[in-house]
BAMI-66983 format. One line per 10 residues: their letters; for each residue x, y, z of C-alpha. Coordinates in steps of 0.25 Angstrom, whole numbers, plus 5000, padded with zeros to 4 digits. Example, Ala and Ser with C-alpha at 12.3 -4.5 7.8 and 13.67 -1.06 7.14 Angstrom:
REM residues 2
AS> 5049/4982/5031 | 5055/4996/5029
This chain:
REM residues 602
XXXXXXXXXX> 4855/4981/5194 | 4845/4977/5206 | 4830/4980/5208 | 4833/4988/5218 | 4843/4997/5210 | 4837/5010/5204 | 4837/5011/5188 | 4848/5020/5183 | 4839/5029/5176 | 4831/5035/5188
XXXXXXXXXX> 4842/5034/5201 | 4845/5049/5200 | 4835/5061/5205 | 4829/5068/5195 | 4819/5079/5193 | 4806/5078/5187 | 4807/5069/5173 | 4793/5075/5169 | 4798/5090/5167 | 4812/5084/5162
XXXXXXXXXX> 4805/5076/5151 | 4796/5088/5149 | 4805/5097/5148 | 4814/5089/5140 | 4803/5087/5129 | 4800/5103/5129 | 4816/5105/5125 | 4817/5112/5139 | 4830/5108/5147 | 4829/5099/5157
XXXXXXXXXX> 4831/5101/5172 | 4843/5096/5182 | 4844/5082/5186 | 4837/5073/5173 | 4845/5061/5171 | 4853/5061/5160 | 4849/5048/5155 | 4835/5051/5154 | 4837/5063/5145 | 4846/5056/5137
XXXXXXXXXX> 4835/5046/5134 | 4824/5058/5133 | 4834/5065/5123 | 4836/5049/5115 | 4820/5049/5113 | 4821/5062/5107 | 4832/5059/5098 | 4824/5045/5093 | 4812/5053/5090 | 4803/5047/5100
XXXXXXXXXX> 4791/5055/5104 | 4788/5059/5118 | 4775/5058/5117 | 4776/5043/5110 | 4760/5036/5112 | 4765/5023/5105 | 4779/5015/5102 | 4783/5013/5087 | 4777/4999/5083 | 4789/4991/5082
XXXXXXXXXX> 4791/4979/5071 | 4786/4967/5077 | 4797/4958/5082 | 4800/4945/5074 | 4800/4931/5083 | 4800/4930/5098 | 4813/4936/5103 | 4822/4926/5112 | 4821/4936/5123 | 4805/4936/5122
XXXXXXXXXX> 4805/4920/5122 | 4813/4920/5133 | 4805/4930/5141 | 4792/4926/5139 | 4790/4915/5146 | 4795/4925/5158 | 4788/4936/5154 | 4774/4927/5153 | 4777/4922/5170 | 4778/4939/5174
XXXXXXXXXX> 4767/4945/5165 | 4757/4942/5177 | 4765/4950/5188 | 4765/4963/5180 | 4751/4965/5185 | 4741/4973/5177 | 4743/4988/5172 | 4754/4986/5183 | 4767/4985/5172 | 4771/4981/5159
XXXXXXXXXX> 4782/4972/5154 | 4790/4971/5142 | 4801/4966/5134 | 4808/4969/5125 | 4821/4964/5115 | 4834/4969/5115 | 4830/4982/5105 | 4819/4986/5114 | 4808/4980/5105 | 4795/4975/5115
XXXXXXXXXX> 4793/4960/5115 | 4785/4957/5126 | 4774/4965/5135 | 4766/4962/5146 | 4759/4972/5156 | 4754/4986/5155 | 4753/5000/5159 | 4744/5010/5158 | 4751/5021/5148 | 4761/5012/5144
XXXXXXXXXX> 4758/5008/5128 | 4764/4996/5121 | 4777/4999/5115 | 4785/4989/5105 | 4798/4995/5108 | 4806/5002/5118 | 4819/5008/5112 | 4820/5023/5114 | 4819/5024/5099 | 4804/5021/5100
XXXXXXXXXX> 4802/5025/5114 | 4812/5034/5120 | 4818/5031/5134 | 4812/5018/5142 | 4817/5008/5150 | 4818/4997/5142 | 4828/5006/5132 | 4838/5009/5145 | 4838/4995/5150 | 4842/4991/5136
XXXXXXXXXX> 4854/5000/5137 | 4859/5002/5150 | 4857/4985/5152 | 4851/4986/5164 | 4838/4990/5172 | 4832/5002/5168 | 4821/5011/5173 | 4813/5022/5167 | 4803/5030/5173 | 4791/5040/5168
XXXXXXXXXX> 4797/5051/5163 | 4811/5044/5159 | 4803/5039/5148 | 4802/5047/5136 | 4789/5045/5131 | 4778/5051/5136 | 4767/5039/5139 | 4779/5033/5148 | 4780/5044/5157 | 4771/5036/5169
XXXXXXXXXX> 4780/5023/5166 | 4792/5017/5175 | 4800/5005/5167 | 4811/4996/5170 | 4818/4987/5159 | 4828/4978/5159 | 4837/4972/5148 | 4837/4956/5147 | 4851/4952/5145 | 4853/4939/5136
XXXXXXXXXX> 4859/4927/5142 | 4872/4925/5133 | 4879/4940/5131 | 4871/4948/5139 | 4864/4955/5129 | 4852/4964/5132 | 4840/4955/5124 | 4828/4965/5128 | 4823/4972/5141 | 4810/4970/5151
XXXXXXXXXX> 4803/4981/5154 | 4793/4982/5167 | 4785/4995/5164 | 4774/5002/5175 | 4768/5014/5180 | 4780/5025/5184 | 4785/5022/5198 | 4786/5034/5206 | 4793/5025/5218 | 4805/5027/5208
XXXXXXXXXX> 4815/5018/5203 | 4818/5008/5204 | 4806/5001/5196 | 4795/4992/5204 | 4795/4982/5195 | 4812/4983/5193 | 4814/4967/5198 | 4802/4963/5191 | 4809/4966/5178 | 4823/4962/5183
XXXXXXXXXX> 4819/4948/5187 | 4809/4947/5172 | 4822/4949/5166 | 4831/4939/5173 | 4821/4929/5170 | 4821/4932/5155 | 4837/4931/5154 | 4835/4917/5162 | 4826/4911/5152 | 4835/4918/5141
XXXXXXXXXX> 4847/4909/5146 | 4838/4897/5148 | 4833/4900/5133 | 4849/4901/5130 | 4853/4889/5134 | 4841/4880/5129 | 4845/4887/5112 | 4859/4881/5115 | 4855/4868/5123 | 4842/4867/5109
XXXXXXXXXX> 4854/4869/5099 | 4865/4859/5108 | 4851/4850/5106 | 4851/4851/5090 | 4866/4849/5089 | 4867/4837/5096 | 4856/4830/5089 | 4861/4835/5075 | 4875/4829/5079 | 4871/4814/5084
XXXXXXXXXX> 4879/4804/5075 | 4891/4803/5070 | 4899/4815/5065 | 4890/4823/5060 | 4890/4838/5057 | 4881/4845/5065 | 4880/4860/5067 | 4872/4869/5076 | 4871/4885/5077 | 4861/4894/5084
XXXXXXXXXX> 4871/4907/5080 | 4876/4908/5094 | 4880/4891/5097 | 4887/4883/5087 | 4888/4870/5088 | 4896/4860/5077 | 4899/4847/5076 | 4915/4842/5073 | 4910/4837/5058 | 4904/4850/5058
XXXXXXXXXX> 4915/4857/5060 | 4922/4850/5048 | 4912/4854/5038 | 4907/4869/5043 | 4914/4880/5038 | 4915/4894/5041 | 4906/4898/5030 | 4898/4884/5031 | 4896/4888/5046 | 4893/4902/5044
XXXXXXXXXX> 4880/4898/5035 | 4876/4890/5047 | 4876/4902/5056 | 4869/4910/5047 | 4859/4899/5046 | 4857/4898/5061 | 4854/4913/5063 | 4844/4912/5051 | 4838/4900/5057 | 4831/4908/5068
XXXXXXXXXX> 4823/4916/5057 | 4820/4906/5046 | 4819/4890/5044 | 4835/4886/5039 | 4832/4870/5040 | 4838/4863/5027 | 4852/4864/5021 | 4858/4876/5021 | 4865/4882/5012 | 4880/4882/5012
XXXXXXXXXX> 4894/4891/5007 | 4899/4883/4995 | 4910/4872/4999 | 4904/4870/5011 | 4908/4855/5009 | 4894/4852/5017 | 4878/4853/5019 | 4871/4857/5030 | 4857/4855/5036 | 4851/4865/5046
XXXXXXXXXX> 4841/4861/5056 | 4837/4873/5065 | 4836/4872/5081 | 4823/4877/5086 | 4820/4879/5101 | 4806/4884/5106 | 4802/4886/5093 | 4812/4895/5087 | 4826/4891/5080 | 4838/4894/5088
XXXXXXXXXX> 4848/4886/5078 | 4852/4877/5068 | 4858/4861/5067 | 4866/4860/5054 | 4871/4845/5049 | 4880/4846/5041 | 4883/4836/5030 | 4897/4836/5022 | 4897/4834/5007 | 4900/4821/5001
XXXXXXXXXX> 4909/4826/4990 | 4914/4840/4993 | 4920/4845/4981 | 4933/4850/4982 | 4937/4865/4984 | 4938/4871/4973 | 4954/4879/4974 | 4951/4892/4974 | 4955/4899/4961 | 4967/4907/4960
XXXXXXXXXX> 4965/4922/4957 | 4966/4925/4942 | 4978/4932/4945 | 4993/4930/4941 | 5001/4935/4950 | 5012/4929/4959 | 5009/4927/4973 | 5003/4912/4980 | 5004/4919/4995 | 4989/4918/5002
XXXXXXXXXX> 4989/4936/5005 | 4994/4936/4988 | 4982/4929/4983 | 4971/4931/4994 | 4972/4946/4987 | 4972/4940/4974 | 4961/4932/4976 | 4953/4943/4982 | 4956/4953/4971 | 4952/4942/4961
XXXXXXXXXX> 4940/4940/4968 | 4935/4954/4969 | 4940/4959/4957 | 4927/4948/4952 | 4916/4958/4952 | 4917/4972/4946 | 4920/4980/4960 | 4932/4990/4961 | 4944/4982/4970 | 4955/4989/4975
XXXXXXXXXX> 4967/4982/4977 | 4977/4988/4987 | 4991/4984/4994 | 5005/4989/4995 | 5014/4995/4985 | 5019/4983/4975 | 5007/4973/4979 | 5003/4970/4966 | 4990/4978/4968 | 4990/4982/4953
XXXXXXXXXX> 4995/4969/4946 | 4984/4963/4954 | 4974/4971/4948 | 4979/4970/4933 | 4977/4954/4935 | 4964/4956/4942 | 4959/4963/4931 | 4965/4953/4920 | 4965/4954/4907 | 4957/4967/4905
XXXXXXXXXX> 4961/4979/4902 | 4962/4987/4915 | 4962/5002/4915 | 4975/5006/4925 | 4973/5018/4933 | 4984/5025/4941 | 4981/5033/4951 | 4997/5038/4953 | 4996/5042/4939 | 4983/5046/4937
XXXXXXXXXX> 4977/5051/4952 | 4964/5056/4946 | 4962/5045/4938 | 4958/5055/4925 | 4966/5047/4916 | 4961/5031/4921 | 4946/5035/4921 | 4943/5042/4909 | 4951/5030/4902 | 4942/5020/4910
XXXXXXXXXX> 4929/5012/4904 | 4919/5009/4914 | 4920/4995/4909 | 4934/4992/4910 | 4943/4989/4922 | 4952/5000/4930 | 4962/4998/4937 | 4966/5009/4949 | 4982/5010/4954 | 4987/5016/4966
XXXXXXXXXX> 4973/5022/4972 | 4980/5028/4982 | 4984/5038/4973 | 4972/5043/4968 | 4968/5059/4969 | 4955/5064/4972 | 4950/5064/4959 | 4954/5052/4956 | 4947/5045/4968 | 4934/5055/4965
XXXXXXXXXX> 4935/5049/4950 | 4936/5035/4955 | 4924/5034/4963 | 4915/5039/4954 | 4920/5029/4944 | 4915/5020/4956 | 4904/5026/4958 | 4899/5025/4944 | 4905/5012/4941 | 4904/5004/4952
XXXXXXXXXX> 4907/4989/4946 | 4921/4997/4937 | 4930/4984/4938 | 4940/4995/4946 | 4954/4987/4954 | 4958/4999/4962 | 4975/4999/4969 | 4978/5004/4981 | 4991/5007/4988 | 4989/5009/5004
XXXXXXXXXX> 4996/5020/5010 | 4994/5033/5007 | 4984/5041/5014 | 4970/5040/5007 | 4962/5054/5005 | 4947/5053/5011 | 4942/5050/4994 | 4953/5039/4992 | 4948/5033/5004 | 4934/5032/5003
XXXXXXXXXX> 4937/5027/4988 | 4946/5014/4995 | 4936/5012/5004 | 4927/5011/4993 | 4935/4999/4986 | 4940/4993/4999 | 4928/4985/4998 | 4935/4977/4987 | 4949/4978/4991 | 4961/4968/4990
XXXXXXXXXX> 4976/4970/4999 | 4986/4963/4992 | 4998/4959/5001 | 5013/4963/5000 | 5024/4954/4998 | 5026/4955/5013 | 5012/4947/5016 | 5016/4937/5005 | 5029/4934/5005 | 5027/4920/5000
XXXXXXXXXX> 5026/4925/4987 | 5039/4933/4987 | 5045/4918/4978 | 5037/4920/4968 | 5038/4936/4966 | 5054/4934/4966 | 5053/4926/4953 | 5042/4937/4945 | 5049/4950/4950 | 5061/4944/4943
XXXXXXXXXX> 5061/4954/4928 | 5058/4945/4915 | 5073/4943/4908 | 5076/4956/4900 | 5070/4966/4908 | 5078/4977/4913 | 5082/4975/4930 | 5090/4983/4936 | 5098/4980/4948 | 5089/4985/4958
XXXXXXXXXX> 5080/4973/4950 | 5091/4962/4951 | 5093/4964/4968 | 5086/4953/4974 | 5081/4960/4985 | 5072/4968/4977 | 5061/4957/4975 | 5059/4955/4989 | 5055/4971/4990 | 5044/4969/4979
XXXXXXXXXX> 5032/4969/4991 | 5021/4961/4986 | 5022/4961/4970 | 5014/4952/4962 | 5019/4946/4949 | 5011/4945/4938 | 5013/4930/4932 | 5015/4930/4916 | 5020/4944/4915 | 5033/4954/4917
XXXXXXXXXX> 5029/4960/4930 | 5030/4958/4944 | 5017/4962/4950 | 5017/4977/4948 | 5031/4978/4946 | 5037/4976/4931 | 5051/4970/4928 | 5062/4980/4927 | 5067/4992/4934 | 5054/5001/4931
XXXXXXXXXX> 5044/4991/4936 | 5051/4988/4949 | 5045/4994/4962 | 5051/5006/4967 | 5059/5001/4975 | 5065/4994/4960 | 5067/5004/4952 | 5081/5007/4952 | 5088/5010/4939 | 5100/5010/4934
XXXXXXXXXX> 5113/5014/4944 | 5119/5026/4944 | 5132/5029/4942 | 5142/5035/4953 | 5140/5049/4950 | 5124/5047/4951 | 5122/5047/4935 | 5115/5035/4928 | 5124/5027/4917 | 5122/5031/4904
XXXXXXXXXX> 5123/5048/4905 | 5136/5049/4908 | 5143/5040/4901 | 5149/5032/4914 | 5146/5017/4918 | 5139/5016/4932 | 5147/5015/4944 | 5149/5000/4949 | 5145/4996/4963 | 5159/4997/4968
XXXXXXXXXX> 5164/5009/4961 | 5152/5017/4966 | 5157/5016/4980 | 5169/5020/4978 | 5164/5032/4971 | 5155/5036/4984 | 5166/5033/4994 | 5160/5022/4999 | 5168/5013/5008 | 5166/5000/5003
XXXXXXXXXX> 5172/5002/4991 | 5187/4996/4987 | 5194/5007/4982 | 5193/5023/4985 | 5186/5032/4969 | 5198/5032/4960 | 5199/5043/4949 | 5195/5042/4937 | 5205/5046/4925 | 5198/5056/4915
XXXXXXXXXX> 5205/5063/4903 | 5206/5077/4899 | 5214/5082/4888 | 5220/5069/4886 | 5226/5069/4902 | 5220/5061/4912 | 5212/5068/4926 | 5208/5064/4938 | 5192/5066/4940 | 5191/5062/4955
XXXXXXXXXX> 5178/5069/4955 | 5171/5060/4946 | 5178/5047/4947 | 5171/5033/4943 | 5173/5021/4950 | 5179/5009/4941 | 5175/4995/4942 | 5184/4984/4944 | 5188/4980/4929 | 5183/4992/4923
XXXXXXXXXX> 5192/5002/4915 | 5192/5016/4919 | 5184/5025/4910 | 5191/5037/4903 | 5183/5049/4905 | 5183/5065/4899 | 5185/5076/4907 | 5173/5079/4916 | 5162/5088/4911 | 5162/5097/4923
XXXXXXXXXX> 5178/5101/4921 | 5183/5114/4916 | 5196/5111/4907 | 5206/5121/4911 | 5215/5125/4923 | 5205/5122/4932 | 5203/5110/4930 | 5215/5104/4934 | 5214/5113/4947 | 5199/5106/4948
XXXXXXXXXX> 5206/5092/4947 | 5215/5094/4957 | 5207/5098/4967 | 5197/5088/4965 | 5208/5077/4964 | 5213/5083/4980 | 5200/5080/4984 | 5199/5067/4980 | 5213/5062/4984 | 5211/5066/4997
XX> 5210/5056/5008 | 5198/5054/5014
């Protein structure tokens, strides 16, 4: 925006602002043509609290240190001060939240004021340049306040030199122009503010050229380890980047940005295994601290790393998902904090957590059996340690018991498991939102199928437990997802050995004979493989159903009807005369018929 370009704020023909802003004070509505950017600010002051008939700004805390934007303005500020003239205008500056930094000048009705912001003020000039960015006039009755109503001001914001930030604003105030907008003293206030912003970049350039200064000295001579940080510049040396590390480095800029507010020369402190010292010197320029030099110094005889510890966990799985988990629930489970441990269906969430909690006895609580938890609480010692299954399972009462048992205990040594899926009532929720603080995901086998080798070899039943064939197919270990084997014992993770431990999918029993009965309540052997497709028509078998002789009053019967396949190299079995089978005439009659049927071609 150019000088000659009128200010936003007073381009459109208005009415008389006096009897609006009386009228808007009185409550009374307002007449045709105010802008409506100028009631909105009247209707902001009002909803802030500022009174209209404000005689003094609210005394604001007193700034701490000279602002960079007040050094940089100053020596700019000092060459104008003389061309505002007497009682003629008034200047001033402020930062980038409207506090006043700097004033020169005067006019008569125009008090001192330590801050411009509408909260403290109401509508100003100063407040709409700030947000609009730009040139920004307001005149007499614009303002809200009454000891402004004979007062014209234009502000404009100070962007900085690197991202364009707005830093402050300067404000030229004077008697209210009745010549209209735009200002008289509009380029007076436009060309202060480019000067300001040229000695910012100058300023710029001179902490960055200080700092370059600092680093080269510091690094003269033969590989050594210089570093230099202003927390915007970073500046490192190629035996300092062998030594820093992310935390190492991390400490540094935290000791940069403290060194603009406290003296930081010495050693600093630094993380443990750092593998070196360091010694700051800070980088002052015009008397203030813009930076720091660290030389850093590696140790004579690092001590070697320590391995890190294996988790006091015995279950099987070496892949990095498996015992980042383990490590984590390891580490958490250290202080006495409720954790909730949650994953798939067969993740191991639960044998995890009876060898988290060791050997202590654990108080199990089982949310599919016992949904209000009535059972697991009443049991429970507020000392002892509880372990929570299947949490998603939980009823109302059982969430509402729950939390206050948190609420009451909140160091209870609690390990929580949860299944994600189902859908989570609004009690539930807030509940897992509560723990997910300290929460642990453990990973299915298909995130760690490196450690499929060494599942095989546990999921295989000790010798003498009871398998079924469902056990003994070798494609059923690879559908065990992420199952955990507890080392030393009889179990695979959460899943025992032997046809009732197996996962669902596992739990097949014993097969069933042709006709759908089990072995054992009819007296008949089970069907072979063969045999049992021959007996349902299917078309891989050898050989179409043969009958079966039975015996009946010493004469031998066909019973098509309920014929059982034979085995190759197994006898025929001799069987009585069917249960359902009248003796009589009609039976024959039965017989034959049933024999048409099944002698007919297919």
């Amino acid at each position: 925006m150019t000088t000659t370009d009128a200010s936003p704020a007073a381009t459109t023909a208005r009415p008389s602002l006096r009897v609006a802003r009386e009228r808007f004070l009185s409550g009374r509505p307002l007449p045709q043509g105010v802008p409506e950017e100028v009631v909105a600010a009247w209707r902001r002051a009002r909803f802030f609290g500022v009174p209209h008939d404000l005689e003094e700004s609210v005394v604001s805390p007193p700034l701490s240190g000279e602002s960079t934007l007040l050094g940089a303005a100053r020596p700019v500020l000092d060459r104008i001060v003389p061309a505002l003239g007497v009682g003629g205008s008034l200047l001033v500056l402020t930062d980038e939240r409207l506090r006043v930094l700097w004033t020169a000048g005067s006019v008569p009705g125009l008090g001192v004021c330590t801050g411009l912001s509408e909260q403290e003020v109401g509508h100003n000039s100063a407040a709409l340049a700030l947000r609009t960015r730009s040139r920004a006039e307001v005149h007499g009755p614009e303002h809200f306040l009454d000891r402004w109503q004979d007062v014209s001001a234009v502000s404009v914001p100070v962007l900085g030199p690197e991202n364009g930030h707005v830093l402050g604003t300067l404000t030229v105030a004077s008697r209210l122009c009745t010549a209209g907008p735009p200002h008289p003293q509009a380029a007076f206030a436009e060309a202060t503010v480019a000067a300001v912003e040229t000695e910012l970049r100058a300023r710029a350039g001179r902490g960055e050229r200080a700092l370059l200064d600092a680093y080269m000295r510091a690094a003269r001579g033969p590989d050594r380890a210089v570093a230099a940080l202003d927390g915007r510049n970073r500046l490192v040396s190629d035996a300092a980047q062998r030594l820093l590390t992310p935390e190492v480095l991390g400490v540094l800029e935290r000791t940069a940005a403290d060194a603009r507010h406290r003296d930081v020369t010495g050693v600093v402190r630094l993380p443990e295994g750092a593998g070196c010292t360091a010694r700051v010197t800070p980088v002052r320029l015009d008397g203030r601290t813009i930076g720091i030099v660290t030389a850093l110094e590696p140790l004579d005889d690092p001590a070697p790393a320590a391995p890190a510890p294996r988790p006091p966990v015995t279950l099987t799985g070496s892949s990095v998902p498996w015992r980042h988990a383990v490590g984590r629930a390891a580490e958490l489970m250290r202080s006495r904090e409720p954790l909730l441990l949650t994953g798939e269906r067969g993740t191991g969430k639960s044998a995890l957590a009876r060898e988290l909690f060791g050997p202590d006895p654990v108080q199990v609580a089982d949310a599919a059996r016992d949904a209000g938890l009535d059972q697991a609480l009443s049991a429970w010692r507020p000392d002892g340690l509880l372990l929570l299954r299947h949490a998603e399972r939980l009823a109302q009462p059982g969430v509402a018991a729950l939390n206050s048992l948190l609420d009451q205990h909140p160091d209870t040594r609690l390990l929580v498991t949860h299944t994600p899926g189902a859908p989570a009532g609004p009690c539930l929720q807030r509940l897992l939102d509560r723990l997910s603080a300290r929460s642990v995901t453990l990973p299915p086998l298909r995130e760690r199928t490196e450690d499929i080798r060494e599942l095989l070899p546990a999921l295989t039943p000790p010798p003498g437990a009871r398998t079924t064939p469902a056990d003994l197919d070798p494609g059923r270990p690879a559908r065990a997802r992420g199952v955990p084997v507890a080392r030393e014992r009889h179990r695979a993770g959460p899943c025992r050995a032997g046809p009732r431990g197996a996962p669902a999918g596992h739990r097949a029993g014993p097969p069933r004979g042709a006709a759908g009965r089990r072995p054992g309540r009819t007296g008949r052997p089970p069907a072979q493989p063969d045999g049992a497709r021959r007996a349902r028509g299917d078309p891989g078998g050898a050989a179409p159903p043969r009958r079966q002789q039975g015996t009946h009053g010493g004469r031998a019967r066909d019973r098509p009807g309920h014929a059982v396949p034979q085995a190759a190299g197994v006898p025929a079995l001799r069987r009585g005369p069917r249960p359902g089978l009248r003796r009589g005439r009609g039976d024959a009659q039965q017989l034959g018929r049933a024999e048409k049927i099944s002698t007919r071609p297919s």
